[in-house]
C-alpha positions as CSV (number, residue, x, y, z in Angstrom):
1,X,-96.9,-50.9,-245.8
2,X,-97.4,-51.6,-242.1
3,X,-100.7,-52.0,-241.0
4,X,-102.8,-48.8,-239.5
5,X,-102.9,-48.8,-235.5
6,X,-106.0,-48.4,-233.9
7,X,-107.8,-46.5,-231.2
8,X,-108.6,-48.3,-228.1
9,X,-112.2,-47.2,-229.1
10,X,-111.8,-48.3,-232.6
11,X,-115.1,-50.5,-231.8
12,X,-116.7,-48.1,-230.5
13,X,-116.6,-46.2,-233.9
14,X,-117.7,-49.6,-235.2
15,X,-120.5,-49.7,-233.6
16,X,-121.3,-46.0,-234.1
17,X,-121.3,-46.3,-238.1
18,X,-118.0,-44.0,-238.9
19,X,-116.1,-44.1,-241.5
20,X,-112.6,-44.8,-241.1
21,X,-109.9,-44.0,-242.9
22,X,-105.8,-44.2,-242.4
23,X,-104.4,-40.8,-240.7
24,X,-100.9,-41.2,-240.1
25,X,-100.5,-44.2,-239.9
26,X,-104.0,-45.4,-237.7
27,X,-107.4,-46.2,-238.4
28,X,-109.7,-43.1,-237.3
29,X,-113.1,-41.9,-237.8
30,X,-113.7,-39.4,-240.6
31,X,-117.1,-38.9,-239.5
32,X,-120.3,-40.7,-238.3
33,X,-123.7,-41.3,-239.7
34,X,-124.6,-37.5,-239.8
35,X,-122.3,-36.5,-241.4
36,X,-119.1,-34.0,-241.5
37,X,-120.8,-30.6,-241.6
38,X,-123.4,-32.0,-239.3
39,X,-120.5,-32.4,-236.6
40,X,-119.3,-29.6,-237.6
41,X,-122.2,-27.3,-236.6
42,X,-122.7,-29.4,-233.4
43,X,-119.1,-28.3,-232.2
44,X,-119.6,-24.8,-233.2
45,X,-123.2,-24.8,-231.3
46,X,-123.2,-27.2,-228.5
47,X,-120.6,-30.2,-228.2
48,X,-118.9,-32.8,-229.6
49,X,-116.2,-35.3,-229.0
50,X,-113.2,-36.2,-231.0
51,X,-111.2,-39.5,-230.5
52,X,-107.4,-37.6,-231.0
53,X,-105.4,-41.0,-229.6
54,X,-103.6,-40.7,-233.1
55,X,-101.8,-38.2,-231.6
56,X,-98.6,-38.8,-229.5
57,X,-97.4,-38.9,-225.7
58,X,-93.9,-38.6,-225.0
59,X,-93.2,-38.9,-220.8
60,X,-90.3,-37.0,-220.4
61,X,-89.3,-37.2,-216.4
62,X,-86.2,-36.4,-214.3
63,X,-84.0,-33.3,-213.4
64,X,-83.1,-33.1,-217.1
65,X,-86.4,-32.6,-218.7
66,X,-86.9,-28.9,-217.8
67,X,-83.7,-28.3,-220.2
68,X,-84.3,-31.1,-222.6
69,X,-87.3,-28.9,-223.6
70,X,-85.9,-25.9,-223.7
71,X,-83.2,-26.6,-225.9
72,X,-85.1,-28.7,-228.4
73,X,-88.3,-26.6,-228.6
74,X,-88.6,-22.4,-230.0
75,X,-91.5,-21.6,-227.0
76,X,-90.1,-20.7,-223.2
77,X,-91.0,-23.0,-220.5
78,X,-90.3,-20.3,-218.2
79,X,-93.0,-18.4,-219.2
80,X,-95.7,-21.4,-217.6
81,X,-95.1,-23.7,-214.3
82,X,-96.7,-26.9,-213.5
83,X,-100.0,-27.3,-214.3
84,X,-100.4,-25.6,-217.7
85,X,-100.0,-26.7,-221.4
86,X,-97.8,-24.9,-223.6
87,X,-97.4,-25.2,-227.7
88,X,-94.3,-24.8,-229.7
89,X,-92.7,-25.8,-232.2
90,X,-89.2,-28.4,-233.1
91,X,-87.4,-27.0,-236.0
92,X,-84.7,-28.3,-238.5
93,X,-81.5,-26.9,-237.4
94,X,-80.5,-26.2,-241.5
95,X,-83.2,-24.0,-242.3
96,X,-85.9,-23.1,-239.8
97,X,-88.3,-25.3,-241.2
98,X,-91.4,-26.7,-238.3
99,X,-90.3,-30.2,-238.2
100,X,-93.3,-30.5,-236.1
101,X,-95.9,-28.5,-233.6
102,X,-96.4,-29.7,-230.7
103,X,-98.4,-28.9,-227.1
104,X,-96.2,-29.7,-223.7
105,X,-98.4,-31.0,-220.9
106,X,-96.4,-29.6,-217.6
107,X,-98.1,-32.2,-215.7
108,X,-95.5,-32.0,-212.3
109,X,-92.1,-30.5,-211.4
110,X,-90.2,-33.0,-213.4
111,X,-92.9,-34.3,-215.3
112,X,-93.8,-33.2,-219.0
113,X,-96.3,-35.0,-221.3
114,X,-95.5,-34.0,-224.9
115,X,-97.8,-34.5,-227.7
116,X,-96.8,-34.5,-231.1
117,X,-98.5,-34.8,-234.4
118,X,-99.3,-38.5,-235.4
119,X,-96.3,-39.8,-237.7
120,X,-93.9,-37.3,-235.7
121,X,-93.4,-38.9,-232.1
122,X,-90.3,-40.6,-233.0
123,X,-88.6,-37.4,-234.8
124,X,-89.4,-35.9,-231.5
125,X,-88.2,-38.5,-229.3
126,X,-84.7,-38.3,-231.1
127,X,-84.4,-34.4,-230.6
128,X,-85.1,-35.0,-227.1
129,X,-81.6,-36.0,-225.3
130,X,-80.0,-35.5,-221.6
131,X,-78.3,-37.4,-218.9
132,X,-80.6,-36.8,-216.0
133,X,-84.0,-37.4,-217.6
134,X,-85.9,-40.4,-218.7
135,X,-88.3,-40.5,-221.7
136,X,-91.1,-43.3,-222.5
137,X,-94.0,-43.5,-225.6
138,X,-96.8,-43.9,-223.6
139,X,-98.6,-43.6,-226.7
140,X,-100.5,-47.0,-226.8
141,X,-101.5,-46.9,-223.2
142,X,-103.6,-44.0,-223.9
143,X,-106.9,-42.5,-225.5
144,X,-107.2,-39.3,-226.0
145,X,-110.6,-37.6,-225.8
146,X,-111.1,-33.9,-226.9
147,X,-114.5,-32.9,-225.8
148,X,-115.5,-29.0,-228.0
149,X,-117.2,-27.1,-228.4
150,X,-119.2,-23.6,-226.2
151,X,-121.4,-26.2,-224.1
152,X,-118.3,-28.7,-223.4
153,X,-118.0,-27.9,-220.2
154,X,-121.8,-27.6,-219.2
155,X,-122.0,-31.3,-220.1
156,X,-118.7,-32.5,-218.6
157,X,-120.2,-30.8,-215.2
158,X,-123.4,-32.9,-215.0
159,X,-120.5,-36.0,-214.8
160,X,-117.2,-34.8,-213.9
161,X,-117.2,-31.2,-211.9
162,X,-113.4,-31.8,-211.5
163,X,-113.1,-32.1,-215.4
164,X,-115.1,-29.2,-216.5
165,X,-113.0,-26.7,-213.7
166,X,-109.5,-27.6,-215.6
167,X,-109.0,-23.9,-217.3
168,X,-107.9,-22.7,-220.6
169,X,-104.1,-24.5,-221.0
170,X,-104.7,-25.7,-217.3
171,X,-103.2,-29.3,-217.0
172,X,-104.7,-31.6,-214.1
173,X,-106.0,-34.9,-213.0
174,X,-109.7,-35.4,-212.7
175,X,-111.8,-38.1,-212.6
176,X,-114.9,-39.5,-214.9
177,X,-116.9,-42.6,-214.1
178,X,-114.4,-43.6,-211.4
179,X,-111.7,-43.4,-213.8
180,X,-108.4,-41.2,-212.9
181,X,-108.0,-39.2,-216.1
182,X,-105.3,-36.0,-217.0
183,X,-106.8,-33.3,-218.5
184,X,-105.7,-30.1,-220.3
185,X,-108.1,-27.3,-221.3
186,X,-106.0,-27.3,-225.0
187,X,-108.3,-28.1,-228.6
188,X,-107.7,-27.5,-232.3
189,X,-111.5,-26.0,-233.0
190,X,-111.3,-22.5,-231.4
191,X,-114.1,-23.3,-229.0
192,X,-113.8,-23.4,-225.7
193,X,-113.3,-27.1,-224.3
194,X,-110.4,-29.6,-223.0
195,X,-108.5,-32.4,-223.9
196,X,-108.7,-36.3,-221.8
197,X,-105.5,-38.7,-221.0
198,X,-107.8,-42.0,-219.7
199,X,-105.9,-45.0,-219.8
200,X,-106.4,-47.5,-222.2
201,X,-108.0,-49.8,-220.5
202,X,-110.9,-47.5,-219.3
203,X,-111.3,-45.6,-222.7
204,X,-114.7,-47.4,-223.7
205,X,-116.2,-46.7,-219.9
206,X,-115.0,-42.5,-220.1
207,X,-116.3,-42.0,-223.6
208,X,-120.2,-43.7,-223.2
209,X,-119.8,-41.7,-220.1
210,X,-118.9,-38.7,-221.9
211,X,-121.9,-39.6,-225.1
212,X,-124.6,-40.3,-222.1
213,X,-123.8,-36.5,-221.0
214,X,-125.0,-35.5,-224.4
215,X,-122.0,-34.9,-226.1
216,X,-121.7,-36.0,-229.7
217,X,-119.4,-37.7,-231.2
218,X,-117.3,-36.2,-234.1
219,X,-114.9,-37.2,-236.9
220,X,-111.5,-36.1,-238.1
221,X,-113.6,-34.7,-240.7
222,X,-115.3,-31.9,-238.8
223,X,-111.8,-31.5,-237.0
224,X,-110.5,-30.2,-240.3
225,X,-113.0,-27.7,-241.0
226,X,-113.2,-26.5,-237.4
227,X,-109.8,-25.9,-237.2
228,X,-109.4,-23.9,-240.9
229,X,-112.1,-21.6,-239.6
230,X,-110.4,-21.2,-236.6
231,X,-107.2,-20.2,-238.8
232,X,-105.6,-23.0,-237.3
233,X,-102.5,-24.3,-239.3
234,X,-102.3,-28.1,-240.4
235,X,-98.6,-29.4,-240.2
236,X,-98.0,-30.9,-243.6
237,X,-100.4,-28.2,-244.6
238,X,-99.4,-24.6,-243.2
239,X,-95.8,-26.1,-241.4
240,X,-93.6,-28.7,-242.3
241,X,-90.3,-28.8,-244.7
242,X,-89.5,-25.3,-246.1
243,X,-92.1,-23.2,-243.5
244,X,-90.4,-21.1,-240.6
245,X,-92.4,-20.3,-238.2
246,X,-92.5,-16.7,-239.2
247,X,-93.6,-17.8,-243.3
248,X,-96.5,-19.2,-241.4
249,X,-97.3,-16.4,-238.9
250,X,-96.1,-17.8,-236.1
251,X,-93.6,-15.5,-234.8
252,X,-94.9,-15.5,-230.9
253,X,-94.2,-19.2,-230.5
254,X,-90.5,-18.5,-231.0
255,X,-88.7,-17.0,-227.7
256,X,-85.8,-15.9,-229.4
257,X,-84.7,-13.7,-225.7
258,X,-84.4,-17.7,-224.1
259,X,-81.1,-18.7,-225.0
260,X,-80.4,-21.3,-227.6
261,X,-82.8,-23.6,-229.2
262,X,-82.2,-25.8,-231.7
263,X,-83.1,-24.0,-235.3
264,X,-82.4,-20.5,-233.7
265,X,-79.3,-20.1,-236.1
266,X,-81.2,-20.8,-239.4
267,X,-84.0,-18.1,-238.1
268,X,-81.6,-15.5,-237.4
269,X,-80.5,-16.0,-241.2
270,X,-83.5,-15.8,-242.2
271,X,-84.4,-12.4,-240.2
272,X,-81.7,-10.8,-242.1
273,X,-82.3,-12.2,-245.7
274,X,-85.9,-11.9,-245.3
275,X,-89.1,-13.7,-245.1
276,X,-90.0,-15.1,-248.4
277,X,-93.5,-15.9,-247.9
278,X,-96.8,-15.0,-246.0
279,X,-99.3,-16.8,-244.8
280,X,-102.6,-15.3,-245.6
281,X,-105.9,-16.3,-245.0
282,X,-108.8,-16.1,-248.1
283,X,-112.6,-15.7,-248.2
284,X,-114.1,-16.7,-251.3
285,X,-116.7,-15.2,-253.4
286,X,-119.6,-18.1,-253.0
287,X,-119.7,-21.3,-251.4
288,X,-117.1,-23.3,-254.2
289,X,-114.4,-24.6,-252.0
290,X,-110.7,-23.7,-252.9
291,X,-108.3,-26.7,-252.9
292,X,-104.7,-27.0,-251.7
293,X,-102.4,-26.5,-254.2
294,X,-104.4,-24.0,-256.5
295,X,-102.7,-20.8,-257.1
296,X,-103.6,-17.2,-256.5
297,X,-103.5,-14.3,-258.8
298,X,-102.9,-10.6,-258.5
299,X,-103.2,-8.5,-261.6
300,X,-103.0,-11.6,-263.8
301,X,-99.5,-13.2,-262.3
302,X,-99.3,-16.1,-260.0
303,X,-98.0,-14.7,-256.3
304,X,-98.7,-18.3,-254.4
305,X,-101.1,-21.3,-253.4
306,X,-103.4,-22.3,-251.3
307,X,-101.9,-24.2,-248.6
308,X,-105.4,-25.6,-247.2
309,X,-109.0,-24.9,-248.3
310,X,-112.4,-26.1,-247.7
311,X,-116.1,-24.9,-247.4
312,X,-117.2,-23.2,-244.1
313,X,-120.4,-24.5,-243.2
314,X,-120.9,-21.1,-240.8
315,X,-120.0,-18.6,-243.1
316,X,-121.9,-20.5,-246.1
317,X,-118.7,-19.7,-248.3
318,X,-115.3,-20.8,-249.4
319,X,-112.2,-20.4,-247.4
320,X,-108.7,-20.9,-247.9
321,X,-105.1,-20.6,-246.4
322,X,-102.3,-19.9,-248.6
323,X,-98.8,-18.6,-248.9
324,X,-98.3,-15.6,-251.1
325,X,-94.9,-14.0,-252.2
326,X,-95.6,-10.6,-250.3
327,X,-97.5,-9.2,-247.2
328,X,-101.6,-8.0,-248.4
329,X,-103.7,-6.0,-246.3
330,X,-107.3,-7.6,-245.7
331,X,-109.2,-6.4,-248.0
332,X,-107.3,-6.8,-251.1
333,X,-109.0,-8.7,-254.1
334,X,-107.4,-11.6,-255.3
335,X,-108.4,-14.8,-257.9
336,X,-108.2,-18.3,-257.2
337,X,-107.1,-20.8,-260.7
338,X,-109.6,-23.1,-260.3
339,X,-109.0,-25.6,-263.5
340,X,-108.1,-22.4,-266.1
341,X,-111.6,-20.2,-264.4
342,X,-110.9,-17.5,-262.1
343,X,-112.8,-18.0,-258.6
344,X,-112.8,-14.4,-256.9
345,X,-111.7,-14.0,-253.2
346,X,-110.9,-11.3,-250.6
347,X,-107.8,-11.4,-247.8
348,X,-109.3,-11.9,-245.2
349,X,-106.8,-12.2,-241.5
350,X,-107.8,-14.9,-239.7
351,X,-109.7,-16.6,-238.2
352,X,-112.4,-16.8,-240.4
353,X,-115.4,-17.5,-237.7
């Protein structure tokens, strides 16, 4: 096996006391000293910062990106300009299937920062094709800060005025402690907050900067459960091989009225045969967490799994995302198989906080 990349704040986390652990394919922080749900409550009530540099950054420039994009991805580009953040999805032109999610950075005219999912830059890159355009990984000469959470931008203000004024999917460059930074108000908590470009090389200086402003530092750990309340899907998870966009709820980030996109065939097929699953959203009776891969019951037979599940430290009670053979209306009683016991639980549409 190769060996996991690192952060460039990889001491940092060192130093902090996290935990690290391989996430495709680098060495990140699961959480610090405090803990997971500790981080987790401090996003939910104040704010927090993720180290996110496991994620991608494709720079895709010339004439030819504009339609690069919008043949390779399901969203319409059209629909945004310069200066915001978009997310959509690439599919597998045979069935539909999310090959990957992904948020486009419209950072200039001819300019697009994509960011893909960690082990998914290079299926990406080779979906992305033209004559007039140029493409780079700019992936190593970046961190990526996510700052989250409802008092993020109260914090960022006392240091960086022109960070904290970059809107909800605004893209823009800013500057902390001297540092030229791009920033996008995107996240994957469902608070309020942004996400940091800072070169490399500057990556220690912009995150004490960030810490000293009172901002804490949290784990991929947190991240998880942030984003399942939130209703958030996990690719590998809620997308990936053999989940449309639709299975998984997803219709709106497919523009079907654009033209062609690559996958568009496979989805009209599906439209007419039917969508075989839902995505559904559980809240379970007491605070045992479901578990991925545990199937629900209605009336005593098996109609799906649970896709992700976990404890939610606001709502004090198990919660879980699963595919199930039909469409249920909130409110409909359900059991989880939990080892041969049945663990009640309640559709519930998400999100869940």
């Amino acid at each position: 096996m190769p060996p996991e990349r690192r952060s460039p704040l990889y001491d940092a986390h060192l130093d902090l006391g996290a935990k690290l652990v391989p996430f495709g394919g680098w060495d990140m922080p699961l959480n610090y000293s405090g803990g997971t749900i500790a981080e987790h409550m401090a996003c939910r009530s104040g704010a927090v910062v993720f180290d996110v540099s496991h994620l991608g950054t494709l720079r895709v420039v010339g004439d030819g990106a504009f339609g690069a994009l919008q043949a390779a991805f399901t969203n319409d580009l059209t629909r945004i300009e310069p200066g915001r953040a978009q997310y959509t999805h690439l599919l597998d032109p045979a069935d539909g299937s999310v090959l990957d999610d992904i948020i486009v950075w419209w950072v200039e005219p001819n300019r697009f920062d994509v960011m893909p999912n960690a082990s998914n830059t290079d299926r990406v890159a080779d979906a992305l094709s033209g004559a007039d355009l140029e493409m780079a990984d700019v992936t190593s000469s970046r961190a990526v800060l996510a700052v989250q959470g409802p008092d993020a931008r109260a914090r960022l203000e006392a240091i960086a005025p022109t960070v904290s004024a970059v809107g909800r999917f605004r893209v823009g460059f800013a500057t902390i402690a001297d540092v030229e930074v791009l920033v996008a108000g995107t996240g994957y908590t469902g608070e309020d907050g942004v996400e940091i470009a800072v070169p490399a090389a500057a990556a220690h200086v912009v995150w004490d900067a960030v810490v000293a402003a009172g901002v804490e530092p949290a784990g991929l750990g947190a991240r998880d459960t942030l984003r399942l309340e939130a209703g958030l899907p996990l690719h590998g998870h809620e997308l990936g091989p053999g989940i449309t966009p639709a299975q998984a709820g997803l219709n709106w980030v497919v523009r079907m009225g654009k033209g062609e996109f690559q996958g568009r065939a496979a989805l009209e097929a599906e439209a007419v045969a039917g969508v075989p699953k839902h995505l559904h959203g559980l809240v379970v009776d007491g605070r045992r967490p479901p578990r991925e891969g545990q199937a629900v019951m209605l009336d005593g037979s098996e109609i799906g799994a649970i896709s992700s599940g976990n404890f939610s430290p606001v709502r004090e009670q198990g919660i879980a995302l699963a595919f199930l053979d039909r469409p249920l209306e909130p409110g409909t009683f359900v059991t989880i198989d939990v080892r041969g016991k049945d663990l009640a639980a309640v559709v519930h549409r998400p999100p869940f906080v």
